[in-house]
RODOPA-940187 format. One record per residue: x, y, z of N, C-alpha, C in turn. Coordinates in steps of 0.1 Angstrom, whole numbers, plus 5000, padded with zeros to 4 digits. Layout:
% RODOPA-940187
XYZXYZXYZ
...
END
This chain:
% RODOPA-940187
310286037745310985917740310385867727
308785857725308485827713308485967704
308686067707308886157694310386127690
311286087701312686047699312885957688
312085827692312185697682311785747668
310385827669310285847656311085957647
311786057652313086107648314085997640
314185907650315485827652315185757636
313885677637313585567626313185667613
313185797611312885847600314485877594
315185917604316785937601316985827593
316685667598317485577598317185527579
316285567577315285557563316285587552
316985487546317885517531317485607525
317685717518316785757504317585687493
316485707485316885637471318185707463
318485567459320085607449319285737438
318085737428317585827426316385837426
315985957425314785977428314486097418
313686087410312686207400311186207410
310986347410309586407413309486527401
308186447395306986547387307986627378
308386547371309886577360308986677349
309086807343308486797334309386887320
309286837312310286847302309286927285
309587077282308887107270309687117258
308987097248309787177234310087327233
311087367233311187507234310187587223
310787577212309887637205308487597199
307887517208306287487202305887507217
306587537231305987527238304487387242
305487297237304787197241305287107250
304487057258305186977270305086807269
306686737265306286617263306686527275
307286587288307286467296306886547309
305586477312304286537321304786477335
304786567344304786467361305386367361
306686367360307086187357307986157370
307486037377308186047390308685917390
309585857393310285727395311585737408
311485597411313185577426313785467421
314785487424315685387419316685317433
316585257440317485197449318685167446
319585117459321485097455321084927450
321484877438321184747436320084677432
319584777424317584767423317984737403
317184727404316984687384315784737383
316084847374314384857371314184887356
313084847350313084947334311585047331
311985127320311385197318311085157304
309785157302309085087286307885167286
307785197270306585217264306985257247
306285327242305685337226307385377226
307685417211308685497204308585657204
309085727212308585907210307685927227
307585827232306685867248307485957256
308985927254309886057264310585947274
310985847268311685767277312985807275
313685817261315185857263315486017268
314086087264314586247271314386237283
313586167293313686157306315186117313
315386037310316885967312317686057306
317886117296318886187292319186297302
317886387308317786507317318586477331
318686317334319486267344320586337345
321586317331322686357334322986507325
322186537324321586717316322186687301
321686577293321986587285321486597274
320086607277319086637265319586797260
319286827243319886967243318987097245
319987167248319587257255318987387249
318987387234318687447225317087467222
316887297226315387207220314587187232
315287167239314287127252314787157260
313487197271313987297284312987207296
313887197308313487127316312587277328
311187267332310687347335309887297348
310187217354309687157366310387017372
309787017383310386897392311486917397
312786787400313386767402313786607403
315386637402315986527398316986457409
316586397420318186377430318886297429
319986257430321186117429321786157447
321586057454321986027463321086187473
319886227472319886367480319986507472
320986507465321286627459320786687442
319986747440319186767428320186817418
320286727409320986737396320686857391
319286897387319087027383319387167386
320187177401320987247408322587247402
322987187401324587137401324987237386
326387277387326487367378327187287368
327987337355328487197347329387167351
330287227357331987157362331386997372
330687027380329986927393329286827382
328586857374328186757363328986657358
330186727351331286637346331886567356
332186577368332686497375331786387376
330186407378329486347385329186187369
329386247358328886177341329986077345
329785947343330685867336331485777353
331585877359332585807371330985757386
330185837389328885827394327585737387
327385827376326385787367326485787350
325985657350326785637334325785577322
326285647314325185547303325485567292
324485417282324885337274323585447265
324185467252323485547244322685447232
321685477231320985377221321485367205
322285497198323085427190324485517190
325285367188326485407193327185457182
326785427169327485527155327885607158
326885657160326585827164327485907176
327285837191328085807201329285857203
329485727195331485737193331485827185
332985857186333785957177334585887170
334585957154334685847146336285847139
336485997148337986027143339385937157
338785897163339385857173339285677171
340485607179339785487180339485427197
338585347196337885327204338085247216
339885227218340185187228340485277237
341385377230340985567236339885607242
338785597231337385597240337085517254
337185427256336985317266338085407278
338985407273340285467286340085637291
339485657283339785857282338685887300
337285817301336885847308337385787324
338285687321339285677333340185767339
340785797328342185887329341186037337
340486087327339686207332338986207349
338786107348338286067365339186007374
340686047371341386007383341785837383
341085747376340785627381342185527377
343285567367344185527363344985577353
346085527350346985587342346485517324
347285617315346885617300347085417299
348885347305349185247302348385127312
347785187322347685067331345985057323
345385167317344085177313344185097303
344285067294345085017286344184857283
344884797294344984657299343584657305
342784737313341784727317340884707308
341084837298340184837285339984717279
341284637275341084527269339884397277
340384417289339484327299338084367300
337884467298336584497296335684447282
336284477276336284427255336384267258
336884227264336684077263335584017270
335184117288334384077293332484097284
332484167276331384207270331284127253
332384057253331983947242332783987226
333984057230334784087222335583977215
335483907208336283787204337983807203
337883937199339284027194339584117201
339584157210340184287219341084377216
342284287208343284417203343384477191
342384377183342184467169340984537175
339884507181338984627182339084737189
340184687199341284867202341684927200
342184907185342984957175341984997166
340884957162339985007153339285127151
338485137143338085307143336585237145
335285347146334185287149333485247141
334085337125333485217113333985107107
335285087116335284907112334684857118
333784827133333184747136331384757136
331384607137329984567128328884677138
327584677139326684737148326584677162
326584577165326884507175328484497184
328784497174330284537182330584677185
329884737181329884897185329084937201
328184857196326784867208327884807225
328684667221329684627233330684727232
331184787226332584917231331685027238
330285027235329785167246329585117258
329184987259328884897270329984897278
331384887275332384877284332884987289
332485107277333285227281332285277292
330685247291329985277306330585227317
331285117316331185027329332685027332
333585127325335185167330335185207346
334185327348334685377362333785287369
333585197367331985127376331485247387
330785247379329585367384328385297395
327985397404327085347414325385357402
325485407393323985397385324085347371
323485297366323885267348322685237346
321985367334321185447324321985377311
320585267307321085157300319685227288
320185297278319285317269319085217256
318685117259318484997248319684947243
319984897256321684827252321784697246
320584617243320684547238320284467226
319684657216319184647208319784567196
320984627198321984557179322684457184
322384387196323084257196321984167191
323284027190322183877188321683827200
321483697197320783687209321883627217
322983547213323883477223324683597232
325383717224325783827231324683897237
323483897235322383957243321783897258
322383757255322383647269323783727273
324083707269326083707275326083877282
325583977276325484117284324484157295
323084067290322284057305322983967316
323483877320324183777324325583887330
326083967330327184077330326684157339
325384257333324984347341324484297353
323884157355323184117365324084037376
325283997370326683967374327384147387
327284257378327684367379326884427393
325384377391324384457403324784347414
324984217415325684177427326384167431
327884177422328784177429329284337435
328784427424329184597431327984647436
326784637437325584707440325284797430
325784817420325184887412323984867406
323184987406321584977400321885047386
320584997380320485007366318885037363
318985147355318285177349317685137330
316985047326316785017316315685077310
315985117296315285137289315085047275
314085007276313984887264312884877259
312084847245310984827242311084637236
311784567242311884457242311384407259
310384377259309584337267309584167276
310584107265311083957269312183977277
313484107276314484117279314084197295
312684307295312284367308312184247317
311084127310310784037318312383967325
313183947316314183857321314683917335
315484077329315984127337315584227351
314484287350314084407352313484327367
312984447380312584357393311084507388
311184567388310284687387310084747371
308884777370309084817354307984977356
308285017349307785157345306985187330
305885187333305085257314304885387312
305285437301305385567297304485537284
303385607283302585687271302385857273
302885857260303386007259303486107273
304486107278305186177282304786147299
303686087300303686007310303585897318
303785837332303885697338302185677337
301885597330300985537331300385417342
301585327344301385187351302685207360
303185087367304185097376304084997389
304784887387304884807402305684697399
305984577403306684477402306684437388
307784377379307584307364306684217361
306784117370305783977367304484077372
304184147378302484197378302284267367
303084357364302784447351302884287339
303684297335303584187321302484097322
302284007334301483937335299783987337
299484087342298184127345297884287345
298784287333298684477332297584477332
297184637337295884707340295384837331
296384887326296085007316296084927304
294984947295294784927282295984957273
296785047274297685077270298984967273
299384907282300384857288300084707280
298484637282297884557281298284547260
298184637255298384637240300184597235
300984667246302184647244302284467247
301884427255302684297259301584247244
300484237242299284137233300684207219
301284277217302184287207303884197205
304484187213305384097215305583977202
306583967198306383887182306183747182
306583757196306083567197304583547199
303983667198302783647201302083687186
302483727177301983717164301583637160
300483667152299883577136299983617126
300883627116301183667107300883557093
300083607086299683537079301283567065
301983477064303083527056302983457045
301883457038301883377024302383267022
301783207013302583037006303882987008
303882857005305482847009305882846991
306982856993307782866981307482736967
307682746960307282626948308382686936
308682566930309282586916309282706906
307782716909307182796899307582956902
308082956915308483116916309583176906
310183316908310683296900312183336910
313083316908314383356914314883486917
314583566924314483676929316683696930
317083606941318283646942318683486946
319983476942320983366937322483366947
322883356954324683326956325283236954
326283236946326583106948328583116947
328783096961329983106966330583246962
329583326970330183456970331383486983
331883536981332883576995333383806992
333383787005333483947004334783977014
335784057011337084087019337184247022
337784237034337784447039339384427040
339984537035341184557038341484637052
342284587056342684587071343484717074
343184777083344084957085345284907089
346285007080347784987080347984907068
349484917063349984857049349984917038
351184917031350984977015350384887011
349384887001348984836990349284696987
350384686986350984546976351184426987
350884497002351184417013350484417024
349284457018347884517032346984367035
347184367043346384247055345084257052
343884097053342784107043341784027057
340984107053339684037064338483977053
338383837057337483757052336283787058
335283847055334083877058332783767056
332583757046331983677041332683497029
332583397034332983317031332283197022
332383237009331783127003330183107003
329183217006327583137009326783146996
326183096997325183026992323983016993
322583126987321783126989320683146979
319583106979318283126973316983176979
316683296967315183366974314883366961
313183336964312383276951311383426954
310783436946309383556949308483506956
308083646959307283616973307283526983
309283556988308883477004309883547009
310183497023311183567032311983467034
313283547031314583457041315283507049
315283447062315883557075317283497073
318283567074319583577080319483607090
320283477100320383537113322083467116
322283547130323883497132324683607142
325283567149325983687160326483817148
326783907162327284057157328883997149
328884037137330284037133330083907120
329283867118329183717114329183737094
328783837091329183877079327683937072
326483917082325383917074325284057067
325284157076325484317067326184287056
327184257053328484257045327784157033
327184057035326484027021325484067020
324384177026323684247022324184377012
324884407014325784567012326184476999
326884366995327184336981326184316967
324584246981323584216971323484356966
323384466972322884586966323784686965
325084636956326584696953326884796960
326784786973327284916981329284826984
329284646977330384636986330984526974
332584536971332784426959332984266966
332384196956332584046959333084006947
333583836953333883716943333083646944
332783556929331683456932330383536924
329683386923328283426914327283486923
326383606916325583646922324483696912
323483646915322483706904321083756912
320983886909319383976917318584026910
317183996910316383996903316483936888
316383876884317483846866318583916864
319183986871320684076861321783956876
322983946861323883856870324983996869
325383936885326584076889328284036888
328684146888330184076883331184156897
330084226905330984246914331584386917
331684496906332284566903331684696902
330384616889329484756882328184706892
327284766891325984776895324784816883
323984746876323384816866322384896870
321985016868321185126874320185086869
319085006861318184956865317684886879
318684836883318084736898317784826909
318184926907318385056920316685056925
316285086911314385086917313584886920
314484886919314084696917314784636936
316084706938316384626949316684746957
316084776972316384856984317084796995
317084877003317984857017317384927028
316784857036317084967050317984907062
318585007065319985007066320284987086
320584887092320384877107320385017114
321485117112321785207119320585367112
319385397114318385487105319085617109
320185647120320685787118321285847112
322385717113323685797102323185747086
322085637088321485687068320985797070
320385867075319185937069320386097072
320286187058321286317062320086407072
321386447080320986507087320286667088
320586747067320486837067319086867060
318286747056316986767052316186707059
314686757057313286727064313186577061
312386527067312286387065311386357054
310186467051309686447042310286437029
311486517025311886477014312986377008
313486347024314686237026313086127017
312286057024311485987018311485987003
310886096999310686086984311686156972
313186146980314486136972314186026961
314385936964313785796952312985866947
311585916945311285946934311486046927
312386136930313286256925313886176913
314586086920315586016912315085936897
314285896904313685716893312785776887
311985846895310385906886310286026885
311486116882311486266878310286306874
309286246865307986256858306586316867
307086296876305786306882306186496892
304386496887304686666897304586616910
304886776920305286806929303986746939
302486746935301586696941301286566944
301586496929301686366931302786286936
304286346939305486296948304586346960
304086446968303686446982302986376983
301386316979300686226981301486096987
302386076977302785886979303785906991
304886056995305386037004304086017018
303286147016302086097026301485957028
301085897019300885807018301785677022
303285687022304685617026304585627045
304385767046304185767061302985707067
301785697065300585657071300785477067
301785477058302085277057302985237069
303785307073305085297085304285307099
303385407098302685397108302985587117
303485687109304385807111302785897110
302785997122301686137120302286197105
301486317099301786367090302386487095
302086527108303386627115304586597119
304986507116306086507113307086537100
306086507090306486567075308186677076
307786757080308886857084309786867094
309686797099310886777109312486717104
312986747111314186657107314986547114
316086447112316186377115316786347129
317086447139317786467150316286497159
315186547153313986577163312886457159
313386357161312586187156313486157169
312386077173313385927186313685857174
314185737182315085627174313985537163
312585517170312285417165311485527150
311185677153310785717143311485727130
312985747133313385717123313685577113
313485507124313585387116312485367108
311685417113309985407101310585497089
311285597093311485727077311885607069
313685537078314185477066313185377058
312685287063311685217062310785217049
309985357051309285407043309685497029
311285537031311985527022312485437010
312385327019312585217009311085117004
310685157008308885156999308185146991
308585306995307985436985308485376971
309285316966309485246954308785166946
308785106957307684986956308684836948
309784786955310784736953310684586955
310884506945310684346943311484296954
312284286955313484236965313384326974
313684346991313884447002314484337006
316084427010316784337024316584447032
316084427046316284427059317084407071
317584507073318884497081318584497096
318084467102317184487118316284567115
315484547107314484687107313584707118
313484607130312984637139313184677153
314584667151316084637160315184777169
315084887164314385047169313185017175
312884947172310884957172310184937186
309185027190308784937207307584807197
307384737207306584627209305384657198
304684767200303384787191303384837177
304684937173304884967160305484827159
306084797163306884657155305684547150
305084507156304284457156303584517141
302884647141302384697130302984687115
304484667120305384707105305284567105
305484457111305484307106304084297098
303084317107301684297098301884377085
302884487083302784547069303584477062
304484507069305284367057304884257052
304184157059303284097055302284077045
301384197047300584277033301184267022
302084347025303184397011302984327007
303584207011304184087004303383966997
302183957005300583937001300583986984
299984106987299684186980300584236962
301584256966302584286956303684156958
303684036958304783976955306283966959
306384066969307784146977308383996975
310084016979310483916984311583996994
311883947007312183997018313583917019
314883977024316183907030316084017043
315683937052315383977064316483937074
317284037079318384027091318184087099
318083967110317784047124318483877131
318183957148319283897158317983837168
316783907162315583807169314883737163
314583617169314783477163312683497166
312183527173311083607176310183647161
311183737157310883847144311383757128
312283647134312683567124311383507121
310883387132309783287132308283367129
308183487131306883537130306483587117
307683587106307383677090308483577081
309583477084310183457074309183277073
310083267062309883107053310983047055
312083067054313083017052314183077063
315182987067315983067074317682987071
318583097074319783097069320783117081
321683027081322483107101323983107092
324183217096325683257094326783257106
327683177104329083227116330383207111
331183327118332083377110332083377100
331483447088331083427075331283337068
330483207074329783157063328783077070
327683037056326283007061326582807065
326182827079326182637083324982597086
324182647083322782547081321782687079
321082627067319782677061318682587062
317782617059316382537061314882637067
314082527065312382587067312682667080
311782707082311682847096311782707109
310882617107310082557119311282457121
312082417110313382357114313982387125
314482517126314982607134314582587149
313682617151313082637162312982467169
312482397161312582237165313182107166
314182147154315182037153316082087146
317182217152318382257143319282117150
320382117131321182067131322582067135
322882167141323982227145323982267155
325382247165325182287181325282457175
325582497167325482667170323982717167
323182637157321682687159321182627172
321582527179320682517189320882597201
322682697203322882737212322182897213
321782897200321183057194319783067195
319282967197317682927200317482937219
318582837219318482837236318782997245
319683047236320283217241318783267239
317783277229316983347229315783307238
315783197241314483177249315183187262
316583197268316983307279316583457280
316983467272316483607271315483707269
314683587264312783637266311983587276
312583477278312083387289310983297285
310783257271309883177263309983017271
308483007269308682817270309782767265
310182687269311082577258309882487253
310682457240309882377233309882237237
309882137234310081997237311881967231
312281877240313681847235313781787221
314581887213315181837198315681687194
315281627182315781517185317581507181
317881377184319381427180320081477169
321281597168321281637153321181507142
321281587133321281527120322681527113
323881397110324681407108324481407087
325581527084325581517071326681397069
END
């Protein structure tokens, strides 16, 4: 009878929704092994994430889930992988495809890339229905839209109609988000899904998925180097340093009283936890780096001849000042126009309205090829900048191909070397190319890209949006330097208000393009004027789970 019972009670024992044992994953051709023994379970309705550095093997772990790391580059040579019992690494590809998208689904960390750019993206959202049985082309349709709305779509039927380079980075990031969560899948492999949002849609998508794990039981798997968003969401967390689980147990124990040195450095990094010494505040005496004054920028709308094509107001009328040597953050939900007046400051986009950068006033049209070495960009999305057919090392020191022909071939390597050990990049990497970098490495290339110049003005487009916890951390304290040191002046856009308060002076909120309240950094955080800066402050300390400050006094009426 008791060998019975204990029969009985080992039967009765769930196994886990998944389960990895001693995963181990090499580079084919260097015969190097970057993801060591890596074992993790995942329950029906569990939340767990997986965090560490940039490059530790968190997205090729998760990728091998659903065999999608390539197959060319990396070869899976140990362990195993089960979903419900049955080892993934067994299953042949027909069994795979069924199993991708309708079972187990995931959100890809950049969705540029992702999507298909020849297609539009309400197609995308529907195709993995239709393929899975789950509904017809017309009835899919109408779901798709419901999904696009439920993920913070303002517009549902133009972004169904759209292609994936009409929409901003954030709005891109929500069409992969819904097209995961079409077949509602029993798992969802969430690879930093909430990198290119702000923080109000970054409330509004955690709030969804955690909506999603109770009402269906779906478990999720997160991957994030945003450590405020693990805390919010996550019930179990996982650390990965290079290629292995280092730490592992409940969230509040790890965040709160990590035990590995390593784990312990990630959280002492977090940007709310910064001291950034960011130079002087601004005075008269600076000199006017960049000027707006009632610029506005328009995208013509797909469909229409010419003499009768429908016009998208992008940017509306703003109005801004950056003096030398200081930062001004732009911040403001996905879609709000901030890229779009970045792309004009540095003529990638035509405007109306006054604009003057660095001393040269712009008319909109021309760009004078002196500013090229005077004003850079690095660009939110570092994949689809950086081409994909050259080494990284020379993508870097293209600018000085260009601007500083003069110099030999020893003296351009030095400063690219030198560009890398600033970003915080090995020097083996030098030759690689841009598909064999994780996400956050490339964002250091572009980064260091725009440097290597050594450029009075840098706008910033999330340059940190990629970064885990401890390079970000590093690039703020450089930026910092820089700006110390050489006089930089920074237009810094980002959607964390974290990375805003830790490096800018000044801050600027944009919605629906145009700017409704500017002012000091500490304004912001303590007594915005506007129920939309205060609702963008309150989103972010949801979503890191920061003290609240003391209650704001009441706005200030203009």
């Amino acid at each position: 009878m008791l060998e019975q019972a204990l029969v009985l009670g080992l039967e009765s024992v769930p196994e886990p929704l998944l389960e990895i044992r001693d995963l181990r994953i090499e580079l084919r051709l260097m015969r190097r092994e970057l993801v060591s023994d890596v074992s993790l379970t995942i329950e029906d309705g569990e939340k767990v994430a997986l965090v560490g550095e940039s490059g530790s093997g968190k997205s090729l772990t998760v990728q091998a889930v659903l065999g999608l790391q390539q197959a060319r580059v990396f070869q899976v040579h140990g362990g195993a992988i089960l979903f419900r019992g049955r080892n993934l690494l067994e299953l042949g590809s027909s069994h795979m495809r069924q199993l991708r998208g309708r079972d187990v689904a995931m959100i890809f960390q950049e969705p540029a890339t992702a999507l298909n750019p020849a297609v539009r993206v309400g197609r995308q959202i529907v195709e993995p229905m239709v393929i899975h049985g789950e509904t017809s082309w017309r009835a899919g349709r109408e779901r798709a839209l419901g999904l696009l709305a439920r993920v913070g779509i303002d517009d549902p039927e133009r972004c169904y109609r759209a292609y994936a380079h009409e929409l901003s980075g954030g709005q891109r990031q929500r069409v992969m988000i819904a097209m995961a969560l079409s077949c509602d899948p029993r798992l969802l492999l969430a690879d930093e899904p909430t990198t290119a949002l702000d923080v109000t849609t970054q409330k509004q998508i955690l709030e969804l998925l955690e909506g999603l794990v109770t009402e269906r039981g779906m478990a999720v798997l997160l991957i994030s180097h945003d450590l405020g968003v693990v805390r919010r969401f996550a019930e179990r967390v996982y650390v990965m340093q290079r290629g292995r689980i280092i730490e592992s147990g409940a969230t509040d124990r790890v965040l709160s009283a990590p035990r590995h040195p390593h784990t312990r450095a990630l959280v002492d990094s977090e940007p709310s936890r910064l001291q950034l010494a960011v130079g002087s505040q601004r005075t008269a005496d600076n000199a006017v780096m960049l000027r707006a004054d009632g610029v506005s920028c328009n995208y013509p709308l797909a469909g229409g001849w010419p003499w009768h094509r429908r016009w998208l107001t992008a940017v509306i009328d703003a109005h801004l000042e950056l003096r030398e040597g200081e930062t001004l953050g732009l911040v403001g939900e996905s879609g709000s126009g901030k890229t779009t007046l970045a792309r004009a400051i540095v003529g990638l986009r035509a405007f109306t309205g006054g604009l003057r950068v660095v001393g040269s006033d712009l008319d909109g049209r021309s760009y004078p090829s002196a500013l090229r070495t005077k004003v850079q960009m690095v660009f939110q999305d570092p994949y689809s900048a950086l081409s994909p057919r050259l080494p990284v090392a020379r993508i870097v020191g293209e600018g000085l191909r260009v601007h500083q022909p003069e110099l030999v071939a020893a003296e351009r390597a030095a400063r690219v070397q030198r560009a890398f050990s600033e970003v915080g990049l090995a020097e083996d990497l030098l030759g690689r190319y841009p598909h064999e970098l994780s996400g956050g490495q490339r964002q250091r290339v572009a980064i260091a890209r725009a440097l290597i110049l050594r450029p009075r003005l840098l706008l910033l487009d999330e340059p940190t949006s990629a970064l885990d916890a401890t390079v970000q951390a590093q690039l703020l304290r450089l930026l910092a330097e820089l700006q110390q040191a050489l006089g930089l002046s920074y237009l810094l856009i980002s959607h964390d208000l974290r990375v805003v308060r830790a490096l800018a002076h000044r801050v600027a909120i944009m919605r629906q393009g145009r700017i409704v309240e500017s002012g000091p950094v500490q304004t912001l955080f303590h007594s915005p004027r506007t129920a939309y800066a205060r609702a963008l402050v309150e989103a972010a300390r949801y979503a890191t789970m920061e003290i609240p400050v003391p209650n704001p006094p009441a706005p200030i009426r203009r």
